[in-house]
Structures are given as C-alpha cells and as structure tokens.
C-alpha positions as protocol buffer text, in pm:
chain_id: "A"
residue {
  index: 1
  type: UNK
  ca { x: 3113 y: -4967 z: -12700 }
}
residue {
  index: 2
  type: UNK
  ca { x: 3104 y: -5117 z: -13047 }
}
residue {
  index: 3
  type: UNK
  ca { x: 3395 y: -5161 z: -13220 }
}
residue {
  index: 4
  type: UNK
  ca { x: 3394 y: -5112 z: -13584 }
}
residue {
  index: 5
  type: UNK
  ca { x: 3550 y: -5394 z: -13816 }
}
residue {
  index: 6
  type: UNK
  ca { x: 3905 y: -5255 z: -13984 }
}
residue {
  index: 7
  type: UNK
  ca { x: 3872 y: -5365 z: -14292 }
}
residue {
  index: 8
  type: UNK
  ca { x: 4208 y: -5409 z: -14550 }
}
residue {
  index: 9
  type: UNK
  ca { x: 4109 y: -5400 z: -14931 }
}
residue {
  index: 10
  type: UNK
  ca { x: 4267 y: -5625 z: -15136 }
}
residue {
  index: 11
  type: UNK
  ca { x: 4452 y: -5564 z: -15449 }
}
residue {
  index: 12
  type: UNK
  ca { x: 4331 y: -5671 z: -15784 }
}
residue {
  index: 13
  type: UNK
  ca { x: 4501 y: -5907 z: -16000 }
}
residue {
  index: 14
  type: UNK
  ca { x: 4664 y: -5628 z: -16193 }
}
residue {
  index: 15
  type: UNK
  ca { x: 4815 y: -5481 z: -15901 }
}
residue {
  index: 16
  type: UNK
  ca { x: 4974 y: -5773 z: -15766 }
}
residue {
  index: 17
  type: UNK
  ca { x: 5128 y: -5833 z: -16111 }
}
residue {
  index: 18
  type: UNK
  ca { x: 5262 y: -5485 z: -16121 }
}
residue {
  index: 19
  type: UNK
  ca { x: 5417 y: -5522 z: -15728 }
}
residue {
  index: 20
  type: UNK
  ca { x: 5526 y: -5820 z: -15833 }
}
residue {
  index: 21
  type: UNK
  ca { x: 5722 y: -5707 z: -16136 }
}
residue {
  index: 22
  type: UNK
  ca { x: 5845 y: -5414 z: -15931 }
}
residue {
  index: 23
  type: UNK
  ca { x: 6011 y: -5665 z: -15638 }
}
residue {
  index: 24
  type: UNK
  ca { x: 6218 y: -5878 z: -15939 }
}
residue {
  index: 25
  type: UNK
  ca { x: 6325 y: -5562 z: -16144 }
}
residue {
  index: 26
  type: UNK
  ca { x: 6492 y: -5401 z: -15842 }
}
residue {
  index: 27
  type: UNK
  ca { x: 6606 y: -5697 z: -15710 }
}
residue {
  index: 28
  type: UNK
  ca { x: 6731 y: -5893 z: -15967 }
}
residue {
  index: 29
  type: UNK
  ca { x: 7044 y: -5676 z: -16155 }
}
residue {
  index: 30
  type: UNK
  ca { x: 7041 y: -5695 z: -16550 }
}
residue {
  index: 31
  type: UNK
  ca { x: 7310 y: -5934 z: -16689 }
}
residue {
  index: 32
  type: UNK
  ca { x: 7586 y: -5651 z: -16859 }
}
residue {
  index: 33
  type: UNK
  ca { x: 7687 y: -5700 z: -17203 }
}
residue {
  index: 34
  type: UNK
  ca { x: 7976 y: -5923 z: -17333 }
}
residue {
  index: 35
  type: UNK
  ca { x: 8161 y: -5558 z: -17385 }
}
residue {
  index: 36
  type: UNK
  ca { x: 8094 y: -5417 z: -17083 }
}
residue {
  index: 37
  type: UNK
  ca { x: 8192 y: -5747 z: -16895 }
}
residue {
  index: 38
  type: UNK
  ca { x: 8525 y: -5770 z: -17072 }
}
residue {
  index: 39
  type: UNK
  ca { x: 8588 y: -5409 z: -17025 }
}
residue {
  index: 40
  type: UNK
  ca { x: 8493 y: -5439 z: -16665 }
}
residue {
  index: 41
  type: UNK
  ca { x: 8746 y: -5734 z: -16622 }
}
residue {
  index: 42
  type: UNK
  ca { x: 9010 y: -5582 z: -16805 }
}
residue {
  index: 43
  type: UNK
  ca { x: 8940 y: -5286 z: -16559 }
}
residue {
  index: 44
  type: UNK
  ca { x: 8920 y: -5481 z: -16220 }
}
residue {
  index: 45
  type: UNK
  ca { x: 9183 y: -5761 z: -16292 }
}
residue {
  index: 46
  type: UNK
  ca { x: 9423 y: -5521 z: -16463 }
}
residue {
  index: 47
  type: UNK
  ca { x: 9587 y: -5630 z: -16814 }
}
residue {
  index: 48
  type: UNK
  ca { x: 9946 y: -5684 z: -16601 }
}
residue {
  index: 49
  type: UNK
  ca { x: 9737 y: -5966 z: -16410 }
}
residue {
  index: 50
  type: UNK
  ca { x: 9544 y: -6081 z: -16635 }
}
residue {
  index: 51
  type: UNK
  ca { x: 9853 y: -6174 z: -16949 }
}
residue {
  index: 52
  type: UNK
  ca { x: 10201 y: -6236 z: -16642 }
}
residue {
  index: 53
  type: UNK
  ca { x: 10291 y: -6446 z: -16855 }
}
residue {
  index: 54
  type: UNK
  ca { x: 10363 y: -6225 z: -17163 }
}
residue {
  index: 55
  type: UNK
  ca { x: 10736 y: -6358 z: -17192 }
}
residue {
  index: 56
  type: UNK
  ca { x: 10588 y: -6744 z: -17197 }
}
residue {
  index: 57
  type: UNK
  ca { x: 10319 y: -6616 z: -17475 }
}
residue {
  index: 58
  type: UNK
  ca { x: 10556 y: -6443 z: -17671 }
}
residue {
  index: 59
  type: UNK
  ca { x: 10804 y: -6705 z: -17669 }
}
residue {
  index: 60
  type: UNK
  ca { x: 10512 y: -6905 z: -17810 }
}
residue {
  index: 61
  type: UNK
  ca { x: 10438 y: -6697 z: -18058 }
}
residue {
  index: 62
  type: UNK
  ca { x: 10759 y: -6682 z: -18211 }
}
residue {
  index: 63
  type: UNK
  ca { x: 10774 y: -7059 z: -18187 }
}
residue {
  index: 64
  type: UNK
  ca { x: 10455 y: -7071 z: -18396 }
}
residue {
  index: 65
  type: UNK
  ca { x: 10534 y: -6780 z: -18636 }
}
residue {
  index: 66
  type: UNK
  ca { x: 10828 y: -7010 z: -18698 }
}
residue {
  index: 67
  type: UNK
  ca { x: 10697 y: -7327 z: -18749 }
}
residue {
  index: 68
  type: UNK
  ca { x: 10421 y: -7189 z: -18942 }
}
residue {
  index: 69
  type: UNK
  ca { x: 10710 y: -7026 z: -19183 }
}
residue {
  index: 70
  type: UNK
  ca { x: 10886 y: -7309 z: -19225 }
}
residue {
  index: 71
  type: UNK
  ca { x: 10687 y: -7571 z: -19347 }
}
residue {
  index: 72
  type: UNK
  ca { x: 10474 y: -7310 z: -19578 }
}
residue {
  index: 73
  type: UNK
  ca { x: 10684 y: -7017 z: -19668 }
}
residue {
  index: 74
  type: UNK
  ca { x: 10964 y: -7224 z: -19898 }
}
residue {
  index: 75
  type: UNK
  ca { x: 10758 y: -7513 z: -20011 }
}
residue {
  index: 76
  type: UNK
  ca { x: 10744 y: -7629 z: -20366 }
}
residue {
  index: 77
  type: UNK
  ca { x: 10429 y: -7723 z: -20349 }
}
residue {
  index: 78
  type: UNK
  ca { x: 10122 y: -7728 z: -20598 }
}
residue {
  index: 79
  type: UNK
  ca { x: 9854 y: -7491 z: -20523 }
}
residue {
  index: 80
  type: UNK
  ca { x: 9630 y: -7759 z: -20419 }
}
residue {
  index: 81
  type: UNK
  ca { x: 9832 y: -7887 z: -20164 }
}
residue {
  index: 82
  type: UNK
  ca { x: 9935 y: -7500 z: -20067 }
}
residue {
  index: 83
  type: UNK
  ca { x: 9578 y: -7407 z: -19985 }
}
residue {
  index: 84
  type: UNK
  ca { x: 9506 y: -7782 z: -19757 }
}
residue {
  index: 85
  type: UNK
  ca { x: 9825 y: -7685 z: -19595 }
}
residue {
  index: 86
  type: UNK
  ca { x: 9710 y: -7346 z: -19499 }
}
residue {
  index: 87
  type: UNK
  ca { x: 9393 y: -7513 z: -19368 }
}
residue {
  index: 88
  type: UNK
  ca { x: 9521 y: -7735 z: -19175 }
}
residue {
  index: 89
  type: UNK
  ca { x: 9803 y: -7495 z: -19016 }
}
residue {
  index: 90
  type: UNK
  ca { x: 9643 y: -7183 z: -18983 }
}
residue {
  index: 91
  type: UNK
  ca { x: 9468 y: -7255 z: -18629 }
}
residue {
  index: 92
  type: UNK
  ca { x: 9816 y: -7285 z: -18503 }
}
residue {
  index: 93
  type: UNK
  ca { x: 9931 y: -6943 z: -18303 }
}
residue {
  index: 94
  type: UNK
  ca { x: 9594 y: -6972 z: -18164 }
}
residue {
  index: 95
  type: UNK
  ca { x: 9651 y: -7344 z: -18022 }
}
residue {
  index: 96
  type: UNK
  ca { x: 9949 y: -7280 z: -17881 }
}
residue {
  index: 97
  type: UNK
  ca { x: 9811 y: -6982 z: -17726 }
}
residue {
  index: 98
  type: UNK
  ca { x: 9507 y: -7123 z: -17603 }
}
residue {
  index: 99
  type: UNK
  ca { x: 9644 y: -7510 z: -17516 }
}
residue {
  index: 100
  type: UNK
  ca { x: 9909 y: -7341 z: -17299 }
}
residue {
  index: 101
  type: UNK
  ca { x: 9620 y: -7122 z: -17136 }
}
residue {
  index: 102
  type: UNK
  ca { x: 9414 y: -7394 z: -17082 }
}
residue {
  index: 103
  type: UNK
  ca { x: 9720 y: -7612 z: -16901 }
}
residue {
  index: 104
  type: UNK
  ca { x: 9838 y: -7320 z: -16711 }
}
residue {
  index: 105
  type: UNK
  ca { x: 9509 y: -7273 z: -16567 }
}
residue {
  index: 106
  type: UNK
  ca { x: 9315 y: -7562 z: -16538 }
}
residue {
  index: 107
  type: UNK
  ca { x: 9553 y: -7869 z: -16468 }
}
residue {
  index: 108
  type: UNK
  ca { x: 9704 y: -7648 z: -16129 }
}
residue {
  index: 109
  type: UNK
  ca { x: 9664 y: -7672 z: -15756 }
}
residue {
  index: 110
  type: UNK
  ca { x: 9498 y: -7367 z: -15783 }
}
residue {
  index: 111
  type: UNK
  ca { x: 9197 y: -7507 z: -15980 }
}
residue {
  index: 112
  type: UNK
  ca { x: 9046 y: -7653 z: -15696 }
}
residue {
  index: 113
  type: UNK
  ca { x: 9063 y: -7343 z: -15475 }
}
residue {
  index: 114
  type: UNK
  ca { x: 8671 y: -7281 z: -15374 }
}
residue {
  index: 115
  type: UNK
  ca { x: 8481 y: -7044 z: -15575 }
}
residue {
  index: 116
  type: UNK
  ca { x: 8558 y: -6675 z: -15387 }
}
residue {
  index: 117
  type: UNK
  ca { x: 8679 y: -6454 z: -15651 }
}
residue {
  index: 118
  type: UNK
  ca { x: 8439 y: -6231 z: -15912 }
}
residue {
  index: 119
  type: UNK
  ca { x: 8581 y: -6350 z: -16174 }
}
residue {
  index: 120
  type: UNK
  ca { x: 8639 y: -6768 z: -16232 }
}
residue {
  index: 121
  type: UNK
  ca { x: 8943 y: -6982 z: -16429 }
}
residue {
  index: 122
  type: UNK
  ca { x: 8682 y: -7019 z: -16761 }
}
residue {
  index: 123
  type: UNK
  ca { x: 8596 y: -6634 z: -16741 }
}
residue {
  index: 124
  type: UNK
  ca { x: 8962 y: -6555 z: -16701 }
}
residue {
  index: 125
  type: UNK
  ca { x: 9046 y: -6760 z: -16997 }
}
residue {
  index: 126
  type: UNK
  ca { x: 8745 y: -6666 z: -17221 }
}
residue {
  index: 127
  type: UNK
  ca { x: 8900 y: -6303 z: -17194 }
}
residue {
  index: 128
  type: UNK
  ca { x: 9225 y: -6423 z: -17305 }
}
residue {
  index: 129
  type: UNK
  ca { x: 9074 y: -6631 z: -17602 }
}
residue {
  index: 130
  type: UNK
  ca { x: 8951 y: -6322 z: -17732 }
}
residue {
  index: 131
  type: UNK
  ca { x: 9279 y: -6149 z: -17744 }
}
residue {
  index: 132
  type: UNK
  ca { x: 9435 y: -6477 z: -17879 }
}
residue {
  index: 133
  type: UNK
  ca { x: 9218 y: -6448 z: -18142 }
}
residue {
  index: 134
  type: UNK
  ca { x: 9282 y: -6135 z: -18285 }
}
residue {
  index: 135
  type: UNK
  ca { x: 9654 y: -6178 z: -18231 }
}
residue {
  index: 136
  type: UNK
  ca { x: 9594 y: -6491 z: -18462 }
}
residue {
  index: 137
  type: UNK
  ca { x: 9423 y: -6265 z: -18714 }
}
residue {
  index: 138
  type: UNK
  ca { x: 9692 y: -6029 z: -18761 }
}
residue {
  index: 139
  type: UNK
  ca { x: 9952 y: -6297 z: -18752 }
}
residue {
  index: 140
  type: UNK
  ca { x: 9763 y: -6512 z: -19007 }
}
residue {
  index: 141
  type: UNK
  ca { x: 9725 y: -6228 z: -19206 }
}
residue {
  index: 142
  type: UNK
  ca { x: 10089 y: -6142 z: -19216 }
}
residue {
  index: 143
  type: UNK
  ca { x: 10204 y: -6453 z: -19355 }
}
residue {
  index: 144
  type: UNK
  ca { x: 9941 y: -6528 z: -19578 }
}
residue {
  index: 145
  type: UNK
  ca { x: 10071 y: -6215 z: -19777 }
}
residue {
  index: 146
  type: UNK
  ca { x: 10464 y: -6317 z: -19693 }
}
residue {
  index: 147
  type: UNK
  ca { x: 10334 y: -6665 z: -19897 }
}
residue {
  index: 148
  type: UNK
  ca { x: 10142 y: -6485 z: -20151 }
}
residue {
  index: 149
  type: UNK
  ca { x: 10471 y: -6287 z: -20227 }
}
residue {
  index: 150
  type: UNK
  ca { x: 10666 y: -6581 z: -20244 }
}
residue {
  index: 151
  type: UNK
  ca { x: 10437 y: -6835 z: -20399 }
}
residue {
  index: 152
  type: UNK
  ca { x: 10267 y: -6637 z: -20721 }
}
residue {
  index: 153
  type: UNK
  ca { x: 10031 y: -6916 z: -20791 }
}
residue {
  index: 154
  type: UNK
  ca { x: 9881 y: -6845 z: -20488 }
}
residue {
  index: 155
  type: UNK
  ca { x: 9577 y: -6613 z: -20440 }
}
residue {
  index: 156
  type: UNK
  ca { x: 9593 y: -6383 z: -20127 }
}
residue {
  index: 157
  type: UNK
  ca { x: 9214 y: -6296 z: -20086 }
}
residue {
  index: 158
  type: UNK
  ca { x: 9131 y: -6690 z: -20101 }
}
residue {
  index: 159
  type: UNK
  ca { x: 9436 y: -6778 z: -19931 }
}
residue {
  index: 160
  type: UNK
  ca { x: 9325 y: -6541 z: -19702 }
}
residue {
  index: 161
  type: UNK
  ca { x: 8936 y: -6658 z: -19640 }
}
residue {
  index: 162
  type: UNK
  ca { x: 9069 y: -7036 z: -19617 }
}
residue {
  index: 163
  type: UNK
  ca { x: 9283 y: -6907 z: -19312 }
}
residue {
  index: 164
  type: UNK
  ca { x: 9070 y: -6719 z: -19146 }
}
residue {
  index: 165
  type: UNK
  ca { x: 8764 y: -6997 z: -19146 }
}
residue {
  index: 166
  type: UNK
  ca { x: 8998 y: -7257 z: -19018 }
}
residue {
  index: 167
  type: UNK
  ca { x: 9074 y: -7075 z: -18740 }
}
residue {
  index: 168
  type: UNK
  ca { x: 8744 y: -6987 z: -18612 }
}
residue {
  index: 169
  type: UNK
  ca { x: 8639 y: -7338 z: -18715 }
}
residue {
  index: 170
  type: UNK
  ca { x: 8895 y: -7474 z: -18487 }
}
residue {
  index: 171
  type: UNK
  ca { x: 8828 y: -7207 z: -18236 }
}
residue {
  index: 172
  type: UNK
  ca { x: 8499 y: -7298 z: -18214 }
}
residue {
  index: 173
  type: UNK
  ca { x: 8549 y: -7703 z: -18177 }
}
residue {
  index: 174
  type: UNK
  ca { x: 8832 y: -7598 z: -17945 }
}
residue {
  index: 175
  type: UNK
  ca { x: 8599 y: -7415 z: -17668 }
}
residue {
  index: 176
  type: UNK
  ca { x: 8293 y: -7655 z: -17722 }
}
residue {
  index: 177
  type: UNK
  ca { x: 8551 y: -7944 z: -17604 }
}
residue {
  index: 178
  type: UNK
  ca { x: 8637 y: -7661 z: -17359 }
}
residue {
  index: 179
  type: UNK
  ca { x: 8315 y: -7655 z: -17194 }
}
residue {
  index: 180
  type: UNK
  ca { x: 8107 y: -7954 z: -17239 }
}
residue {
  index: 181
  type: UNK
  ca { x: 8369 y: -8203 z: -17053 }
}
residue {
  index: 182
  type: UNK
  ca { x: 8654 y: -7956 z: -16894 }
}
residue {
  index: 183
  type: UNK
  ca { x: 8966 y: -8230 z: -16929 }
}
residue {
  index: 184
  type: UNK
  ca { x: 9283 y: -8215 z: -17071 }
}
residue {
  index: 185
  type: UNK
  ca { x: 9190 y: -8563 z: -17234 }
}
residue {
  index: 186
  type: UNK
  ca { x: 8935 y: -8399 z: -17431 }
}
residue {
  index: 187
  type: UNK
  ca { x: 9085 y: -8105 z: -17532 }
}
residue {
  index: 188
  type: UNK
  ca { x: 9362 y: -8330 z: -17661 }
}
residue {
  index: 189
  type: UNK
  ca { x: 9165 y: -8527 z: -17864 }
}
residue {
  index: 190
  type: UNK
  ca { x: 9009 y: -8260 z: -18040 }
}
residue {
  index: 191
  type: UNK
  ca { x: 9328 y: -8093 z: -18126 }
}
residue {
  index: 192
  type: UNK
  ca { x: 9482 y: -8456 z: -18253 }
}
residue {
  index: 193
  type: UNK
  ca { x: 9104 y: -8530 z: -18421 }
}
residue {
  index: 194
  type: UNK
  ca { x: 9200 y: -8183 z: -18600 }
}
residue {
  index: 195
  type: UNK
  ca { x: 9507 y: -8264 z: -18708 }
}
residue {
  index: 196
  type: UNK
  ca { x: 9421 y: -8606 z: -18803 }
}
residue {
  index: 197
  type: UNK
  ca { x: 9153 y: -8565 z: -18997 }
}
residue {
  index: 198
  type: UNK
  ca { x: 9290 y: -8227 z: -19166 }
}
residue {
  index: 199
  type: UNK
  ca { x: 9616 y: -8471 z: -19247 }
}
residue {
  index: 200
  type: UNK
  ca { x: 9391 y: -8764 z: -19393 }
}
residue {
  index: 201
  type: UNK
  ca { x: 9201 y: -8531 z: -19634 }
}
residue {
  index: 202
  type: UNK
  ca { x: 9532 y: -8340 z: -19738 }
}
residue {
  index: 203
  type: UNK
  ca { x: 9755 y: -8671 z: -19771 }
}
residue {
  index: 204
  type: UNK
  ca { x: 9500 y: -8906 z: -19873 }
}
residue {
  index: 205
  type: UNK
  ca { x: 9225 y: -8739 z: -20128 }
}
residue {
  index: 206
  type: UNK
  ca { x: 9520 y: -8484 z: -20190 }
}
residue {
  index: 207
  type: UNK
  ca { x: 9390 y: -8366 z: -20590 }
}
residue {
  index: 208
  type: UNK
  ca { x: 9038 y: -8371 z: -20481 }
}
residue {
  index: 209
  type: UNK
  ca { x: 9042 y: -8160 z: -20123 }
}
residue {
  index: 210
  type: UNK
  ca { x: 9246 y: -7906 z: -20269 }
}
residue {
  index: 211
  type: UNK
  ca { x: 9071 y: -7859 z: -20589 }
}
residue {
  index: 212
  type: UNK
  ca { x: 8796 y: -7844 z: -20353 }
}
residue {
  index: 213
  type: UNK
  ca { x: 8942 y: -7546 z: -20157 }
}
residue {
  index: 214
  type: UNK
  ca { x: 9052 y: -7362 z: -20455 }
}
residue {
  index: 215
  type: UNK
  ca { x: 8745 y: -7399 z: -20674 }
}
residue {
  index: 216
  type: UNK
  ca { x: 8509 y: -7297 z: -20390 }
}
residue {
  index: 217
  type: UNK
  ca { x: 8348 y: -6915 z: -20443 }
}
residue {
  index: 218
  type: UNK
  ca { x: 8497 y: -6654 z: -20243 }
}
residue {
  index: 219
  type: UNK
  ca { x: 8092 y: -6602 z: -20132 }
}
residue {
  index: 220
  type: UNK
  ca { x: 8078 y: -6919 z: -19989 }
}
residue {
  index: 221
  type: UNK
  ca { x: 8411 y: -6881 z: -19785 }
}
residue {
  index: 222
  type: UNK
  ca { x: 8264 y: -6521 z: -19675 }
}
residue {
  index: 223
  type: UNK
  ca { x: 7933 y: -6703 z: -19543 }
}
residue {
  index: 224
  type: UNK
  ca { x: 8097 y: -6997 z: -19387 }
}
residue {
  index: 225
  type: UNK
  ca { x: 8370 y: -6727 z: -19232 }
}
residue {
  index: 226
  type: UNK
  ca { x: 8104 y: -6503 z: -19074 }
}
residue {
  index: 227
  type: UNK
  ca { x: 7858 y: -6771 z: -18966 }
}
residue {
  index: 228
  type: UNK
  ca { x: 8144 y: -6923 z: -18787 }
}
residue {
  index: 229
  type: UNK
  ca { x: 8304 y: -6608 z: -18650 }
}
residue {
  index: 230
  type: UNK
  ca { x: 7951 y: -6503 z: -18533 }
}
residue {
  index: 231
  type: UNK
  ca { x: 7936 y: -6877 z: -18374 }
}
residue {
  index: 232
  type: UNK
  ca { x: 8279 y: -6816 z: -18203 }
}
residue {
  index: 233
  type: UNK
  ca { x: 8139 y: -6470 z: -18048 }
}
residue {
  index: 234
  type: UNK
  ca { x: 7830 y: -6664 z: -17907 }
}
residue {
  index: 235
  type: UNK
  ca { x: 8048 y: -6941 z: -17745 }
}
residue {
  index: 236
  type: UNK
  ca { x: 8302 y: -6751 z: -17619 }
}
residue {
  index: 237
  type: UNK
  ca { x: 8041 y: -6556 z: -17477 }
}
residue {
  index: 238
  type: UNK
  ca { x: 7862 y: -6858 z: -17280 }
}
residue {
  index: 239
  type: UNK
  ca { x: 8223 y: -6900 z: -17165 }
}
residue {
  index: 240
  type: UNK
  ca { x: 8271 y: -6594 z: -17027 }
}
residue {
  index: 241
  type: UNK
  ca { x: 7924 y: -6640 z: -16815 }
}
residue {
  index: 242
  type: UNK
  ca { x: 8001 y: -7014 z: -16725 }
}
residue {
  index: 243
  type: UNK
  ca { x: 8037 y: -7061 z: -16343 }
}
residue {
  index: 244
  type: UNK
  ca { x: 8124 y: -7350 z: -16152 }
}
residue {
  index: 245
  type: UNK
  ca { x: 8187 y: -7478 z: -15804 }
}
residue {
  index: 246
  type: UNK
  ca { x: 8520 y: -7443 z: -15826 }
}
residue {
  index: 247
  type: UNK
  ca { x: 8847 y: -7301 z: -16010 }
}
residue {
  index: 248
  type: UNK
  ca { x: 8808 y: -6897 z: -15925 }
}
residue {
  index: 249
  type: UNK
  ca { x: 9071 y: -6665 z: -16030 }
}
C-alpha cells in the first residue's frame, strides 16, 4: 500500500507578516492616554486616598499664601524689583506642596516596600503634581491681582505672565531633578540653586534684571509660558509612566 506524502504549504512572506502583526496587537494592550490614566487613578485609588493629608496641605497652603503676602503685598518697592520678586517667589505654594510630597513619600519605610501595587510612589505623586499645579495657578492668580490693587505701578497681565512662567519653569527643573537622580540631596539643591541664583540676579544686577522683566513683550512671555507649560505636561507625563523596582503605592 503506498502511502501518499501529506504535504503542509507554507505561508508567504506577506502572511507571516500579517500573523505576526495579529499575535502583538492582541497581545500587547495600547498604552491609555495621560487623561484616561489620571482619571483611572483618581477612580481606583479614590481622591480620599490619594490627598489624607488634606489638613497637612492646607496648613501649607496657608503658610505659603502668607509668606507670599507678606514680603510682596506691603512692599515699597520699585517696579523693577516688584516684578524679580514675583519671579523669584511665585513657584512657592507649589514647592511647598510638592517638597512636602516628595518627603512624605519618598524618604519613608514604605519606599522600599517591593513593587506590588498598580500604581507606584512617582505615579502617585505625578497625579498630585498636577493638582498642585493648578492650585498654584489660582492662588498665583489671586494675589497677583491683590498686588496689582495695592501696588498701581504694577501691571496685572505682565505681572501675571512673569508668575505664571516661573512656576512652570521651576516646575519643570523641579521634576527633571525628580527623576533623573530620585534623592532628597538633589531635589534640595535645585530648590536652593533656584533661590540662589533668582536672589543673585534680583540683589546683584537689581536695575538691569528687572528692567529686563518689565521691558520684555507680553508675546515673548506668552511663548516662553506655553512652551514651558507644554514642557511641564510632557514631563509630568513620563512621570506618571516611570516604573521602578521599588517604592509602590
């Protein structure tokens, strides 16, 4: 009895590709959106969870409302010197905000606790960096027009855009110090490397930095605001999909 030879044909090179592509679109699952991730954390974690410490934060915020009042609101300063000191103090609900974050959840026990959780310390805290910022917005905002009432020399739409691109500015150095070495001696130095260097152009080339600030088109503060607010988006956002070995939350 002869026995006839099965034979198997073989796919061409196109149909491999397409099986191929098949196999890594079902089993790989599509990266979400930053919305959709934040709005999926905010779901899961719960907005109690994810801000306990809403009495610490507010406390905070007060603390920085106040300080911020203080040394700007009743000032007798020139204009100059008005808009260096709104430069250099504007990032500061968002420090306090973001420096107590980053101590509360980093320099813990807990931060070595293995990687089991969905969501991990930096995505926890890119979440709340988000909120931070907005809060700091608003905030800002406020008191740039409670100085603008008080001090008429001073102009509330440039007073404004000076604000609002030293905060994302700062933002922006803030999580890149954040991410590339993750420790608190970092982080510190680029808050003091802030403050110093803010402090040597305001105290030491006084005339010329501020005339600098208020001479400045309001079109070049709108391009350097959204470049660096579009920046900030992009960071936080490898933030929010940085994963480690450790620190889960």
């Amino acid at each position: 009895m002869n026995k006839e030879k099965f034979k198997v044909p073989m796919p061409d090179d196109q149909m491999i590709h397409l099986q191929v592509e098949q196999i890594v679109t079902k089993g790989l699952q599509r990266k979400p959106s930053f919305p959709i991730y934040l709005k999926t954390m905010g779901r899961q974690i719960g907005m109690r969870h994810l801000f306990a410490d809403r009495v610490e934060l507010g406390l905070l915020l007060l603390a920085a409302i106040a300080l911020f009042s203080v040394l700007l609101i009743p000032a007798r300063t020139p204009s100059e010197g008005m808009y260096a000191s709104i430069f250099l103090l504007s990032p500061i609900v968002f420090l306090a905000f973001s420096l107590y974050t980053y101590l509360n959840k980093i320099e813990r026990d807990t931060y070595e606790v293995e990687m089991s959780c969905k969501f991990n310390v930096y995505q926890v805290i890119a979440f709340r960096m988000l909120l931070f910022s907005v809060v700091s917005i608003l905030v800002n905002t406020l008191l740039i027009a409670l100085i603008a009432c008080v001090h008429k020399d001073i102009s509330f739409s440039r007073a404004l855009m000076i604000s609002l691109t030293a905060l994302f500015l700062f933002a922006i150095l803030f999580l890149y110090a954040l991410m590339r070495r993750r420790s608190l001696v970092m982080v510190t130095m680029t808050v003091a490397g802030w403050m110093a260097g803010n402090g040597l152009l305001h105290y030491g080339a006084r005339e010329s930095y501020g005339a600098l600030l208020m001479q400045l088109p309001l079109l070049i503060y709108t391009l350097v605001l959204v470049s660096s607010a579009i920046l900030y988006w992009k960071t936080l956002k490898r933030l929010l999909y940085f994963r480690q070995m450790k620190g889960a939350f």
